[in-house]
N, C-alpha and C positions, 0 to 999 in steps of 0.2 A: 436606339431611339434617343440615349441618351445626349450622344455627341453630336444627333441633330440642335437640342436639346442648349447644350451649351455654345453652338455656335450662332444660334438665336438670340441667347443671352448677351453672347460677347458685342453682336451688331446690336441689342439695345443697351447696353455699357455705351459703345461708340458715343451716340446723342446722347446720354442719359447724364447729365452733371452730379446727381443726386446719386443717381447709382455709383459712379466714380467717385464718392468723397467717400460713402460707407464702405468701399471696397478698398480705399486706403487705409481706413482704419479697421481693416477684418487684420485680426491678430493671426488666424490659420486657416486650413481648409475649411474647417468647418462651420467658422464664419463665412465663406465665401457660399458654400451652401446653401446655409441658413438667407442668406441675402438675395441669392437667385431662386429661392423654393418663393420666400415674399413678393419677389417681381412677378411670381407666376412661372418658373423655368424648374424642371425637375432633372438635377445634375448629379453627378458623382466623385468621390475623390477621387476615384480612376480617371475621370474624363477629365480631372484640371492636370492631373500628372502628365495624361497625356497630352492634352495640349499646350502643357510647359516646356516640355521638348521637341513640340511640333512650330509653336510659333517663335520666330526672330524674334530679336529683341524691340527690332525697329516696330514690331506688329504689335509687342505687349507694349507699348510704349504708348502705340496708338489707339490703343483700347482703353487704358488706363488713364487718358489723359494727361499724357505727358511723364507719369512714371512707371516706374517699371515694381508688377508687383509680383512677390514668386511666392510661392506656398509649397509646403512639407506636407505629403499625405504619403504617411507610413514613417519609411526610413528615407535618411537623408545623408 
């Protein structure tokens, strides 16, 4: 449920301006959590791990609005 979860998130990231500016300045996973548990999205650090090496770059690029953000959950 949860990577329905996060893929919810990431389409309202897409529109979201305001989501996009605290997600550039989310220092780690766990701000990035903390920031879609407030939109209302319940995610995991599993579920960013894996969709960091599920999506292109061209795709974080386009989620993030224009940059690309990567995040360390666990080891790196």
């Amino acid at each position: 449920m949860s990577e329905e979860q996060l893929k919810a998130f990431l389409e309202k990231v897409k529109g979201d301006t305001s989501l996009q500016g605290k997600l550039k300045a989310a220092a780690d996973s766990d701000a990035v959590i903390a920031i879609a548990k407030e939109a209302g999205f319940s995610i995991s650090a599993g579920d960013l791990k894996k969709a960091q090496s599920e999506l292109s770059e061209e795709e974080l690029e386009g989620v993030s609005g224009g940059i690309t953000i990567s995040w360390c959950a666990g080891e790196c």
